[in-house]
N, C-alpha and C positions, 0 to 999 in steps of 0.2 A: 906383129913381128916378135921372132921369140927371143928372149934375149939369153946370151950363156952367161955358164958359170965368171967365165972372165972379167964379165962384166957389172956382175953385183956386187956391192961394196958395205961393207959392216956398219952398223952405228961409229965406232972408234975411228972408220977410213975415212967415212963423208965428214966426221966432224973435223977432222984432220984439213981436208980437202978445204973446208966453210971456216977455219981457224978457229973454230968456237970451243966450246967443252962438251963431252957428250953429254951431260947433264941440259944443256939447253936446246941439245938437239931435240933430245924425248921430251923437252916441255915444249919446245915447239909441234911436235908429232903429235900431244896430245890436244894440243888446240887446234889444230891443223893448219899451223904456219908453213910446215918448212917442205920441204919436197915428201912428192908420193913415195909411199912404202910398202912393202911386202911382209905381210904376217906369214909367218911357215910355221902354223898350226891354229889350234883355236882358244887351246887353253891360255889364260892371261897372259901367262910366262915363257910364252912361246916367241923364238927369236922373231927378229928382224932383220931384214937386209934392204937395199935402194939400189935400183939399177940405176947403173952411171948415166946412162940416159936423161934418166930424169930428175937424176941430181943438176945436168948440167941445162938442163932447159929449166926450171927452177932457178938456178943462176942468171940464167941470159935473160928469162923475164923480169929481172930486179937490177938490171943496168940504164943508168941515166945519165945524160949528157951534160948535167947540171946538177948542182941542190936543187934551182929553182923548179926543174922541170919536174924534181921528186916531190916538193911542196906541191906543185899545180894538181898534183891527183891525189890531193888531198890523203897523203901518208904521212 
């Protein structure tokens, strides 16, 4: 499914969105913690964006009903 322009959101937005710094978003993107991303080009220094999509299903698989149940899968 394709996704639009509406719907991609900047390093600055997601991290906005996840309350974090963008600084930990990109350390998370380089270990490949945090939600899937879109390279729009090749060279190093070539942006990034994240469709909201998949920032929020990223979200919703790190939801638990407990601590304990976050301890039992051993995270």
């Amino acid at each position: 499914m394709a996704t639009s322009t509406s719907d991609v959101l900047t390093s600055d937005q997601v991290a906005s969105m996840l309350g974090i710094k963008r600084n930990t978003l990109e350390i998370w993107r380089c270990k490949g913690r945090g939600p899937c991303f879109v390279k729009l080009g090749t060279a190093k220094q070539a942006g990034v964006v994240y469709a909201r999509s998949d920032v929020e299903a990223w979200v919703a698989a790190r939801k638990y009903p407990s601590t304990s149940a976050y301890s039992a899968k051993g995270n």
